[in-house]
C-alpha positions as CSV (number, residue, x, y, z in Angstrom):
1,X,0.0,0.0,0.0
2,X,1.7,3.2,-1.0
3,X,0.0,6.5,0.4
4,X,0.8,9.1,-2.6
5,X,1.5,12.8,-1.4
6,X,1.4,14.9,-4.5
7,X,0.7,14.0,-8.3
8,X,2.1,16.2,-11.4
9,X,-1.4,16.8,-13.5
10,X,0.3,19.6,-15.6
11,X,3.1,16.4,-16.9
12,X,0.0,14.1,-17.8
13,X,-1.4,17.6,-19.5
14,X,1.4,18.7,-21.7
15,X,3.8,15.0,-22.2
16,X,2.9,11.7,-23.7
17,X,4.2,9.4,-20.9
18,X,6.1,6.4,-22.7
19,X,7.3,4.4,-19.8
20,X,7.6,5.1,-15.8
21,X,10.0,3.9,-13.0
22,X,10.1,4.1,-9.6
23,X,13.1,6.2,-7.7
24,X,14.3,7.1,-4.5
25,X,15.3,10.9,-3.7
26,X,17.8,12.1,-1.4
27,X,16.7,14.3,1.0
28,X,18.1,16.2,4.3
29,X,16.4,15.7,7.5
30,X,13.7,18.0,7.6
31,X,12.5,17.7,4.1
32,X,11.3,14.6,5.0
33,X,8.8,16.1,7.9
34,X,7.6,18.8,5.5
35,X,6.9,16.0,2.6
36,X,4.9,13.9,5.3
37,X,3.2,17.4,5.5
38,X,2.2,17.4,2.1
39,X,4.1,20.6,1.2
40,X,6.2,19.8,-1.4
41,X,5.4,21.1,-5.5
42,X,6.0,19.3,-8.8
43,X,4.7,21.4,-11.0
44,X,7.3,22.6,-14.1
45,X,9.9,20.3,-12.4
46,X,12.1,17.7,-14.6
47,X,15.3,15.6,-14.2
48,X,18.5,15.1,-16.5
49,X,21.0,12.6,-16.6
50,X,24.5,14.5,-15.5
51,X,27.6,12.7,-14.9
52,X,26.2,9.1,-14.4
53,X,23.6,10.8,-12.3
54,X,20.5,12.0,-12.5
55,X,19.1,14.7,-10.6
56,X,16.1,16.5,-10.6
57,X,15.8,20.6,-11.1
58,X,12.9,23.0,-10.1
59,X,11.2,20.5,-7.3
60,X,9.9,22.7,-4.5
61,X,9.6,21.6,-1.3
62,X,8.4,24.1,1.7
63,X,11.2,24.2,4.9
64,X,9.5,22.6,7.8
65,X,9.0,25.4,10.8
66,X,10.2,23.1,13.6
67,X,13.1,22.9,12.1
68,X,14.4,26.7,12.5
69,X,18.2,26.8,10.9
70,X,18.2,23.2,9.8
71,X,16.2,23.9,6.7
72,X,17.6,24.0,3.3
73,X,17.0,25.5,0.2
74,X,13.3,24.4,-0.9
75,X,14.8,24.7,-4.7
76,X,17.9,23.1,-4.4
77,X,19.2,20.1,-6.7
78,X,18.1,16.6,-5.4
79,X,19.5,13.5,-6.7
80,X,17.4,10.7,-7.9
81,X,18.3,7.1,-6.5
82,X,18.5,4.6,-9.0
83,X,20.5,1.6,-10.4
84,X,23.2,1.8,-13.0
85,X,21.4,0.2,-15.6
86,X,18.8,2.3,-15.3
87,X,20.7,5.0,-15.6
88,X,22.5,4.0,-18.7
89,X,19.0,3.4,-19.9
90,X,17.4,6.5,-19.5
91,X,20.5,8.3,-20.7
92,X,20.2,6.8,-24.1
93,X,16.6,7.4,-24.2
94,X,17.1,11.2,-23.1
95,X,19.6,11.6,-25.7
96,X,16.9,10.8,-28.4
97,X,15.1,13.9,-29.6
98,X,12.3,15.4,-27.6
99,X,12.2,13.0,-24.9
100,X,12.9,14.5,-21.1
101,X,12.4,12.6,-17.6
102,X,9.5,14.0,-15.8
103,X,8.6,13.1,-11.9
104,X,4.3,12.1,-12.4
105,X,4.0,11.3,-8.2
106,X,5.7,11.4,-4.9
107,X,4.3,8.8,-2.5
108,X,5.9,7.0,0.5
109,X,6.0,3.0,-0.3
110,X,5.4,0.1,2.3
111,X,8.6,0.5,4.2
112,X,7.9,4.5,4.6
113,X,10.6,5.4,2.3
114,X,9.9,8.6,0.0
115,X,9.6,7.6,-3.7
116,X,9.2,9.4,-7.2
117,X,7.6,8.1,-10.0
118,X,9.6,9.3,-13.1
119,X,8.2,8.7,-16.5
120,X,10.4,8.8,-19.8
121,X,7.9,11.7,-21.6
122,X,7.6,13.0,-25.2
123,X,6.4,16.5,-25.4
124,X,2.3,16.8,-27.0
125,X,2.1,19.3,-29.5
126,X,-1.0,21.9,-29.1
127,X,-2.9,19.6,-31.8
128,X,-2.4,16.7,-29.6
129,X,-3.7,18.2,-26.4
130,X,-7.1,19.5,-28.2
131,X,-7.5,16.0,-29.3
132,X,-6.8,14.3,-25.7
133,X,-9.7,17.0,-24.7
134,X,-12.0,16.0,-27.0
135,X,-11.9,12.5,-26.4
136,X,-11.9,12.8,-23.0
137,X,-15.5,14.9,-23.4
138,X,-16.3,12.6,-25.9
139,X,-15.9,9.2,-23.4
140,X,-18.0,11.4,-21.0
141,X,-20.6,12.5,-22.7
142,X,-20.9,8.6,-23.5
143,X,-20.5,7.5,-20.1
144,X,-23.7,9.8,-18.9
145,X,-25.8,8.8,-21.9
146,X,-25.5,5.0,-20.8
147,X,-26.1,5.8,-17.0
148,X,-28.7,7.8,-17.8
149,X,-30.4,4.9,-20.6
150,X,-29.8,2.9,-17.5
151,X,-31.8,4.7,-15.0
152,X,-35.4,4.7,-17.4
């Protein structure tokens, strides 16, 4: 059972996700307390692969009060915990054209550890993102015409 904190809705708005893995994230001390908080912000955050690394920019997480001058930087550069492999992996797929790493969720897994769910994403142009809409109205509009026929 994995209680998820925050989800990235803007990521599943603007990228077509083409495959997702599971991370770890380093954090400091008090970051923890102030993600169990629910105070941290995914929104126009991403990760690159740097020097058999990969670390993730622009993730903002609130300083915890209690914690007066242990807090860090809520913008600072995290790095991403994963296997080697994986690493080599996503570097080659980053390397292909128009293909970033984008964090989807931050949850806390069975054992309480902090995890982020980073998907390999291609970018959806405008056209794309008016047809998502429409289909999405579309599958609605169908799902209240058949509860509706139901309900006669």
């Amino acid at each position: 059972m994995m209680k998820v904190i925050t989800t990235n809705r803007k990521a599943y708005r603007d990228y077509e996700v083409l495959e997702t893995l599971e991370s770890g994230i380093e954090l400091k001390g008090s970051e923890v307390k102030s993600i169990r908080a629910g105070r941290i912000n995914l929104e126009d955050s991403f990760a690159r692969v740097e020097n058999n690394e990969v670390i993730l920019y622009n993730s903002h997480i609130n300083p915890y009060e209690q914690a007066s001058y242990l807090n860090v930087e809520p913008t600072r550069l995290r790095r991403l915990l994963l296997h080697k492999n994986q690493i080599r992996k996503l570097a080659g797929s980053v390397a292909q054209k128009g293909t970033t790493l984008v964090p989807l969720k931050v949850y806390f897994n069975e054992r309480g550890f902090v995890k982020i769910e980073l998907a390999l994403c291609k970018g959806k142009k405008i056209y794309d993102r008016r047809e998502t809409l429409k289909r999405r109205e579309a599958d609605l509009q169908i799902r209240r015409t058949l509860k509706n026929r139901r309900k006669k």
